[in-house]
C-alpha positions in Angstrom: 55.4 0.4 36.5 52.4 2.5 35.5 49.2 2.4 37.2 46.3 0.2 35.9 44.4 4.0 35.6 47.7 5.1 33.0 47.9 1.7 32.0 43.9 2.2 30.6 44.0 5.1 29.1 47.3 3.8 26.9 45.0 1.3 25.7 42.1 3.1 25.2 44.3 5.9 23.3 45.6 3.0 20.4 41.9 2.1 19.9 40.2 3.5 16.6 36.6 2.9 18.5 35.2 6.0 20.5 35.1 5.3 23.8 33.3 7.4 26.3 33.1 6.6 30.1 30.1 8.5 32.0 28.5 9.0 35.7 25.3 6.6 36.2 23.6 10.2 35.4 24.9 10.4 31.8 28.0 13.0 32.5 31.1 12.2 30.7 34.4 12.2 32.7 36.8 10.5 30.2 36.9 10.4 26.2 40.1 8.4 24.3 42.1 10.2 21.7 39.9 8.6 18.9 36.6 10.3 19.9 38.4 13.9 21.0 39.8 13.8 18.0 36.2 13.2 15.7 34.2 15.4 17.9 37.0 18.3 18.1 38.1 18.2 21.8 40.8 19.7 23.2 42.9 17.0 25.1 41.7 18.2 28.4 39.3 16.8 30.4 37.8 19.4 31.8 36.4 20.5 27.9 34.5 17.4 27.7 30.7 18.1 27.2 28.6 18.4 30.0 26.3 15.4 29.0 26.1 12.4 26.6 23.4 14.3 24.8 25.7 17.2 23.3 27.2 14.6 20.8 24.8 12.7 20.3 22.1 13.3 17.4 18.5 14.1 18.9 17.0 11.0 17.5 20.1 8.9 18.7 19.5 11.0 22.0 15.9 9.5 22.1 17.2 6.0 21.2 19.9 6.0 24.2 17.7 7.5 26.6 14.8 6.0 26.3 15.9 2.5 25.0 19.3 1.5 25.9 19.5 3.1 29.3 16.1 1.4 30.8 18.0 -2.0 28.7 21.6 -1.4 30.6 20.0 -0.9 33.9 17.6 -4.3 33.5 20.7 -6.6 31.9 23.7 -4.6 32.2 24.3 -4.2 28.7 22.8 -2.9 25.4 24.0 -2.4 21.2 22.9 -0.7 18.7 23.1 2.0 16.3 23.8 6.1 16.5 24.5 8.8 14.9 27.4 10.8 16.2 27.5 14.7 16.1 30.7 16.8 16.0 30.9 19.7 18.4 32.3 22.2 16.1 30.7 21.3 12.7 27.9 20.1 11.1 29.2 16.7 10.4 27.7 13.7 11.3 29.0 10.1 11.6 27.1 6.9 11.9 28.1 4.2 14.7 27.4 1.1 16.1 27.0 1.6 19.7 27.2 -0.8 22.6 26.5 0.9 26.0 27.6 -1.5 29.5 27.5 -0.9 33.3 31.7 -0.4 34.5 32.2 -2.6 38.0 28.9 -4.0 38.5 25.9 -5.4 36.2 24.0 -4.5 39.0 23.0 -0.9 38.7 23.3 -0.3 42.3 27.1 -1.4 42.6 28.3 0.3 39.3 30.2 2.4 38.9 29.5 4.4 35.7 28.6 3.6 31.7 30.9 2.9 29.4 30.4 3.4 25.7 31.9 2.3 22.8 31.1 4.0 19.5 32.5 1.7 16.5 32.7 3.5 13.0 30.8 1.2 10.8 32.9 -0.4 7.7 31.3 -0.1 4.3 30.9 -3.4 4.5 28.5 -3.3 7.5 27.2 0.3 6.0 26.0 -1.8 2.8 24.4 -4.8 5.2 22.6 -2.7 7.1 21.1 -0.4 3.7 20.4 -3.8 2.6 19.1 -4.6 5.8 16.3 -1.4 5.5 15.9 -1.7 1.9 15.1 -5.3 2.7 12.5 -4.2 5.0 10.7 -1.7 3.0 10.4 -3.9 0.8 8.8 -6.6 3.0 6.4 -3.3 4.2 5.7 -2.3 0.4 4.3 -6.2 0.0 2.6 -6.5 2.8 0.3 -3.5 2.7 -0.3 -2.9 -0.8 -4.1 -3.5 -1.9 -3.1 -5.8 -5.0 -1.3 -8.5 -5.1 2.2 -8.7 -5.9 3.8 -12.2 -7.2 7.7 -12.6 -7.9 9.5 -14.8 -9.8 13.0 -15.7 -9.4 15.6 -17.2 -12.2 14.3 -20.3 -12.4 10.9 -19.3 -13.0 9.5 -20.2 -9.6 7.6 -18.1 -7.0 9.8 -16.6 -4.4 7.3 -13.8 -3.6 3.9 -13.9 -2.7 2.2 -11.0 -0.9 -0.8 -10.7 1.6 -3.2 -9.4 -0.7 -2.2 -12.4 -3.3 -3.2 -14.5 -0.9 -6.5 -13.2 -0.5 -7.2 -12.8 -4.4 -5.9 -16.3 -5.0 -7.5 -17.8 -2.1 -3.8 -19.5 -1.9 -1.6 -19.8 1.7 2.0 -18.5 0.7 3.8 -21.5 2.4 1.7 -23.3 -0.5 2.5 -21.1 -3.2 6.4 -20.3 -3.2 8.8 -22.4 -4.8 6.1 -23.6 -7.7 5.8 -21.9 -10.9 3.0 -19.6 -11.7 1.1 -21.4 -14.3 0.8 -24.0 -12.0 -0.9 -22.2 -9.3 -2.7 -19.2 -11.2 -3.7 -19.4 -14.0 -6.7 -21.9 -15.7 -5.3 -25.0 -17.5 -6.3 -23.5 -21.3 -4.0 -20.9 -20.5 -1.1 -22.4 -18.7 1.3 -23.1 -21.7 1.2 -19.5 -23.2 1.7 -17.6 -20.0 4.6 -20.3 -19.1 6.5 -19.6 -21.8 6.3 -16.2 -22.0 7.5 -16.2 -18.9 10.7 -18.4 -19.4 11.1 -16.2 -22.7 11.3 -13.0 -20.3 13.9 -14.5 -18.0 16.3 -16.0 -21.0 16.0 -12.5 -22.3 15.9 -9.9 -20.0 13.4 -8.3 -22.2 9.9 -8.2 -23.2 7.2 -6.8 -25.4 4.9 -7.0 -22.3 7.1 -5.4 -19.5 5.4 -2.5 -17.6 2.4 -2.3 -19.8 -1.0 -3.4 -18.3 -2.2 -6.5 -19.8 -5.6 -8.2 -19.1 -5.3 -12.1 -18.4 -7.5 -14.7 -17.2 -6.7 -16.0 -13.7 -7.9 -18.4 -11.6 -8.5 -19.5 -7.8 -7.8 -21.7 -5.4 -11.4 -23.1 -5.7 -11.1 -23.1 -10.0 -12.6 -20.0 -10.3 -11.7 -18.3 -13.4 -11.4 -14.2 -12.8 -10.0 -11.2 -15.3 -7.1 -9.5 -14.1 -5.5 -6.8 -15.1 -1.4 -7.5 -15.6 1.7 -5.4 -15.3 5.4 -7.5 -15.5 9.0 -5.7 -14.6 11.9 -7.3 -14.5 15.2 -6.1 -12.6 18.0 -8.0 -10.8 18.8 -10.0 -7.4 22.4 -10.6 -6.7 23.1 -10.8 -10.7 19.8 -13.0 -11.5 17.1 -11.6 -13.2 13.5 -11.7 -11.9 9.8 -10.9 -12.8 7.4 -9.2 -10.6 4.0 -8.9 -11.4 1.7 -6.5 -10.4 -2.1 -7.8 -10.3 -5.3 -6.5 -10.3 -8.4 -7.8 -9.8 -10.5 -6.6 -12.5 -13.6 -8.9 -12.2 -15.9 -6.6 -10.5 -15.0 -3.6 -12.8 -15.9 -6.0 -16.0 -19.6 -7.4 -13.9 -19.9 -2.9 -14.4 -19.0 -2.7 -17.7 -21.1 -5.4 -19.0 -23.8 -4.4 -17.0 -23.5 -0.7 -18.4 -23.8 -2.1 -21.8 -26.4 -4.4 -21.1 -28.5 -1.2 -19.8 -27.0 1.1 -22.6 -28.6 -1.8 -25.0 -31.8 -1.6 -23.2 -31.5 2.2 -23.3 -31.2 2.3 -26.7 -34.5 -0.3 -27.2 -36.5 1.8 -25.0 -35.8 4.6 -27.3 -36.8 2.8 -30.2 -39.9 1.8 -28.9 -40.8 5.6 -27.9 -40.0 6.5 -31.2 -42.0 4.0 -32.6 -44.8 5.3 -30.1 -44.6 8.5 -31.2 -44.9 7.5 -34.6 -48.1 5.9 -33.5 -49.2 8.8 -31.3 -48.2 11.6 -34.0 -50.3 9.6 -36.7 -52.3 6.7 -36.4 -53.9 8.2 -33.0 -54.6 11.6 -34.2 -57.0 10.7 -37.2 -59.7 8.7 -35.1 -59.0 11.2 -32.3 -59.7 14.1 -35.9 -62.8 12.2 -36.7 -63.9 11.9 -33.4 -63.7 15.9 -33.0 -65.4 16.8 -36.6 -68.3 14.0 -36.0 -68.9 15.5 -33.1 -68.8 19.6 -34.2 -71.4 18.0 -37.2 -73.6 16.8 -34.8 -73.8 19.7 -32.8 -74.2 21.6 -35.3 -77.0 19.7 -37.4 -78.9 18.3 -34.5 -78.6 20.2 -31.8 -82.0 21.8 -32.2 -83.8 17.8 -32.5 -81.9 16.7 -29.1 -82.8 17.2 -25.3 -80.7 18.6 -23.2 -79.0 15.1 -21.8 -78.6 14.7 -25.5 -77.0 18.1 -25.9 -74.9 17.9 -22.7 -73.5 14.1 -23.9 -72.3 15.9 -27.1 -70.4 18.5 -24.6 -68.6 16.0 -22.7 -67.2 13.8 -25.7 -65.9 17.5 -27.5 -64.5 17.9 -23.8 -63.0 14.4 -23.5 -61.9 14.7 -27.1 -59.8 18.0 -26.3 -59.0 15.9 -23.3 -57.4 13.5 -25.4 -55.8 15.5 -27.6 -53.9 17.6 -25.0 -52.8 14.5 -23.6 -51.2 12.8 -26.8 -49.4 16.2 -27.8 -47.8 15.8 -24.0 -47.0 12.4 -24.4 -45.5 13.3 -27.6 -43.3 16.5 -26.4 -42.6 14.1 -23.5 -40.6 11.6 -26.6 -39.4 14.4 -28.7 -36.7 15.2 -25.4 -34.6 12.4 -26.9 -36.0 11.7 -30.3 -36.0 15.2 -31.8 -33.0 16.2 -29.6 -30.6 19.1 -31.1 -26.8 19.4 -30.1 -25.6 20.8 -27.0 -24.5 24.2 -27.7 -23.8 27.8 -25.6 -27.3 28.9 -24.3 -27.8 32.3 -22.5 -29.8 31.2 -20.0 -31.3 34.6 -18.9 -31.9 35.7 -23.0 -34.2 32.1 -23.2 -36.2 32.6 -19.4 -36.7 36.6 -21.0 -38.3 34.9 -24.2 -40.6 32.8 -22.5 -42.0 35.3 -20.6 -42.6 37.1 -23.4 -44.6 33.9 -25.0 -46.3 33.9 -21.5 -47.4 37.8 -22.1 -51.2 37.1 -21.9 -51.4 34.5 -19.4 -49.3 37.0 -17.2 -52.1 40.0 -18.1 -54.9 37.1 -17.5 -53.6 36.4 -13.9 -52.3 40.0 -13.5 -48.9 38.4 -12.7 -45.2 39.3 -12.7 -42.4 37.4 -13.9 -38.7 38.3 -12.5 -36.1 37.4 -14.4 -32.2 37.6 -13.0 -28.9 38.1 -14.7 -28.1 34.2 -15.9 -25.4 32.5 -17.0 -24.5 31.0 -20.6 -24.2 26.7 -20.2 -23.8 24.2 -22.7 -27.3 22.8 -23.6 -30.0 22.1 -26.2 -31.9 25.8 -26.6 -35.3 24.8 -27.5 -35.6 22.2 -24.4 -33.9 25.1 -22.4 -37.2 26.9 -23.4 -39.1 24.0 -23.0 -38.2 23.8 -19.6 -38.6 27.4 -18.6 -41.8 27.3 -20.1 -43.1 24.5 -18.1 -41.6 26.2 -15.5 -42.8 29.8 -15.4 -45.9 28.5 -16.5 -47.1 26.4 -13.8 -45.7 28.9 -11.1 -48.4 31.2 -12.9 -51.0 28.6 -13.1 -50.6 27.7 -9.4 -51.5 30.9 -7.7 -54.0 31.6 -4.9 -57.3 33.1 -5.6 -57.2 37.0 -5.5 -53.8 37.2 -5.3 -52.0 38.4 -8.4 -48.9 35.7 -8.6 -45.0 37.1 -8.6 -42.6 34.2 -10.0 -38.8 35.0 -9.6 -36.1 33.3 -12.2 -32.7 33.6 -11.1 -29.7 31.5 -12.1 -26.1 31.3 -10.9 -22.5 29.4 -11.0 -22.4 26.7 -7.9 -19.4 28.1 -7.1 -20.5 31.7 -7.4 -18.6 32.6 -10.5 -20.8 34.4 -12.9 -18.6 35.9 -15.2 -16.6 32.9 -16.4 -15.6 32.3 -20.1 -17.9 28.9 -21.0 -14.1 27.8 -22.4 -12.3 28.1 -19.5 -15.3 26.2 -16.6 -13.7 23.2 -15.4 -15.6 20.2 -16.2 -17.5 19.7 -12.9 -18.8 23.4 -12.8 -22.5 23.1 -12.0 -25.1 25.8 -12.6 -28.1 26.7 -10.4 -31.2 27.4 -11.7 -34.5 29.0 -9.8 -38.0 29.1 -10.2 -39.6 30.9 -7.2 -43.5 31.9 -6.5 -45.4 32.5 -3.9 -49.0 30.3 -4.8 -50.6 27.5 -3.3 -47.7 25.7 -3.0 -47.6 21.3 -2.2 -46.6 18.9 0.5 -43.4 17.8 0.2 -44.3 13.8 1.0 -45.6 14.6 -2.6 -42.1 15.7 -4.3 -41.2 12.6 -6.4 -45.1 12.3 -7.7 -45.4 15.7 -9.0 -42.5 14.3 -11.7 -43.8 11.3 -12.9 -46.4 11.4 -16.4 -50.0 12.5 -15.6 -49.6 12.9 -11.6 -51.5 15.7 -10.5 -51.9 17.0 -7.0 -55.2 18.9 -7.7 -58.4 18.3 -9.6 -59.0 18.9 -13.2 -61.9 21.5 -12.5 -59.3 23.4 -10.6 -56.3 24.0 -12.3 -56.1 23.3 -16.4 -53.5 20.7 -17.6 -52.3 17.4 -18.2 -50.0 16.5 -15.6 -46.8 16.1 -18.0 -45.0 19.6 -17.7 -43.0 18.6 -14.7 -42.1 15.2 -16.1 -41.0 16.3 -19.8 -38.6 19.3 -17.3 -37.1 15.8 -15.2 -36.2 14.4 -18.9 -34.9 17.4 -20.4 -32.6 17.9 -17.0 -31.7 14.3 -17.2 -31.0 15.1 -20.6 -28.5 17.5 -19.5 -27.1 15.4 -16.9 -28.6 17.7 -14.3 -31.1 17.2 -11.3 -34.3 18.9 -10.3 -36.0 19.0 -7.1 -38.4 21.6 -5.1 -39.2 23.1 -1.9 -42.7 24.2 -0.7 -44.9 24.0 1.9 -48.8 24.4 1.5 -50.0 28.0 1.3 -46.3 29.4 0.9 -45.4 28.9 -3.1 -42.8 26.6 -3.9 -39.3 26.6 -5.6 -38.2 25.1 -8.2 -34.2 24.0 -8.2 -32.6 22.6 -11.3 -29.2 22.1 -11.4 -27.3 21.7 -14.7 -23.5 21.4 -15.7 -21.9 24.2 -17.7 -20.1 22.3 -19.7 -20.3 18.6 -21.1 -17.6 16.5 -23.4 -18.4 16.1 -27.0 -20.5 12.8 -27.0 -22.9 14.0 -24.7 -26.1 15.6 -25.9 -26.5 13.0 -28.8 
């Protein structure tokens, strides 16, 4: 009679399952025919590997180590899944595993491990893909940031993920099982969404499917909101079902309407400043013309018959006159940024800054000045307010010098992203250009950088320094304009800089 030891092995040996016994430190001492044969074993056992981790995969390694050993030492027994790797080859072979203590479940009185590695059928191979598939499907639900509904056959809800709930305001116990148009969307719309709906499931088919559709939806407290739609269909176990994707639009319309609500207040202001500089360019200048020639006549024929307070009045209404006059031409440059606007078009930046100076030639020889002008790039903008602003510009940094010093102004200009060379065809869209206008004068305090913009602000008296106080605001317009910025550095006593950054390049709407 054979021994219960030969009597083992002849049973192990008929078995298709890989079985593998093993010392309580993972060292394998005996391997049936079935897994010598898969891993590519001699039938000896002194060729068996030196440790349960040579066949095993190293994430199946990880799993058995750190998982199912702690597991078979605590209850004596753990299953679950590996991958198997054959010692001579690259192959691989997937197994359902189940690991138990051999004479004991106590740890201390066992003997070794066993293992038993079953080949999985393709019927357990296509439950367990369904298995996974099933869960990342549950995963893809439960974390996306829009809601996601599904609708099975019969036209009821059989999904209903978080982010649904939240939109909807709507538990998912309460929701599955019922049919969308009774849950989600508002009464006046119920009957056309229904049936579109059954019409998608009868068919298979749909104008509708995977294009984004806005609806009107509604939540759990009647609140309508816009949505944004997208329906597929595909198949469950031979049925056809609808999933829809949903957005939550509302907030992006509340923007939209509000953009045209300021566009339409945008395009009434502009009205209006044409219509005041109408007014400004006509029916203000003649009294303002009559003012000034009454007043020359009056000097002129009485200036002999009046006293001197008589003679010093007439000064100071010629003097508020000019006054007056300087001010409306300002106000109306100031509304000629965006009512006598040109096209945006390719500006050499450096050719216009060269230009002004040359304008500028005898205020420079007045102040005994020097103007600095860089190598600049060429942007997309209007040219005249690209002289406009340099004008304003250059200007002031030579109005703003200190006494007995002649002033030095700098103009320099570059690409953000230090390309200065590039073809204006080629910039990408959010290519930026820098733009600046350094002296060294009197300078300003800073606390005072977003007054020096606004119309008529001025940080020194009129005795002082000549002007109106609307250069730096008509140079905030034109850069707005542009869809730029400007902004400046200075501290009192050390000049100030001037930074203006505009883009290179705009689409074809803008500049109108």
């Amino acid at each position: 009679m054979n021994s219960p030891h030969e009597a083992f092995r002849a049973l192990a040996d008929e078995s298709r399952d890989l079985i593998c016994l093993a010392s309580l430190q993972g060292k394998p001492f005996y391997m049936n025919r079935a897994a010598r044969e898969w891993l590519g074993l001699p039938d000896e056992d002194d060729a068996l590997p030196g440790s349960l981790r040579e066949y095993h995969d190293p994430a199946s390694w990880d799993e058995l180590r750190d998982v199912a050993v702690p597991a078979v030492k605590q209850t004596g027994r753990w299953e679950g899944p590996s991958r198997l790797c054959r010692l001579d080859s690259d192959r691989r072979l997937s197994v359902d595993t189940t690991v138990f203590l051999v004479g004991s479940t106590d740890v201390e009185k066992a003997t070794c491990l066993a293992l038993i590695h079953r080949r999985r059928s393709r019927e357990a191979r296509l439950k367990r893909a369904l298995e996974e598939a099933q869960a990342r499907k549950h995963t893809i639900l439960e974390t996306s940031l829009d809601p996601i509904i599904t609708v099975n056959s019969r036209g009821l809800i059989s999904e209903f993920n978080r982010a649904a709930e939240q939109v909807f305001g709507r538990p998912r116990e309460q929701v599955l099982g019922t049919a969308p148009s009774e849950v989600l969307f508002p009464a006046s719309k119920i009957e056309g969404y229904q049936n579109r709906i059954d019409r998608y499931l009868d068919a298979g088919e749909g104008s509708l499917l995977s294009k984004r559709t806005e609806v009107v939806a509604v939540r759990a407290s009647g609140l309508p909101f816009e949505a944004e739609l997208t329906m597929t269909i595909s198949q469950e176990q031979g049925e056809p079902v609808l999933t829809f994707f949903v957005r939550d639009i509302s907030a992006r319309k509340r923007a939209e309407e509000e953009q045209l609500r300021h566009a339409a207040e945008l395009e009434r202001s502009n009205h209006e400043l044409e219509q005041f500089a109408y007014v400004a360019s006509h029916d203000l200048q003649e009294p303002l013309r009559k003012i000034r020639t009454f007043g020359d006549r009056l000097q002129s024929h009485a200036a002999e018959m009046l006293d001197v307070t008589g003679n010093e009045c007439i000064d100071r209404m010629r003097n508020a006159a000019e006054r007056m006059q300087a001010l409306i031409n300002g106000l109306l440059n100031l509304s000629r940024v965006t009512t006598k606007a040109a096209d945006f078009e390719p500006v050499d930046l450096g050719r216009v800054a060269r230009e002004v100076v040359a304008d500028l030639e005898v205020k420079i020889q007045q102040t005994g000045g020097r103007v600095d002008v860089d190598k600049m790039p060429v942007i997309q903008a209007d040219p005249l307010q690209m002289r406009q602003l340099f004008q304003n510009l250059i200007g002031n940094a030579l109005k703003f010098h200190r006494d007995g010093e002649t002033p030095l102004v700098k103009v320099s200009g570059r690409f953000v992203h230090g390309r200065t060379n590039r073809v204006l065809g080629e910039s990408p869209e959010r290519e930026q250009c820098q733009i600046l206008v350094q002296d060294d004068g009197i300078g300003f305090d800073t606390k005072y950088l977003d007054r020096i913009f606004d119309v008529f602000q001025r940080l020194h008296p009129r005795g002082e320094h000549e002007g109106t106080g609307v250069g730096l605001a008509i140079c905030r317009k034109i850069v707005q304009r542009h869809g730029g910025t400007i902004t400046a550095k200075s501290q009192p006593g050390e000049g100030a800089t001037f930074i203006v950054v505009l883009p290179v390049v705009h689409s074809p709407n803008e500049g109108h």
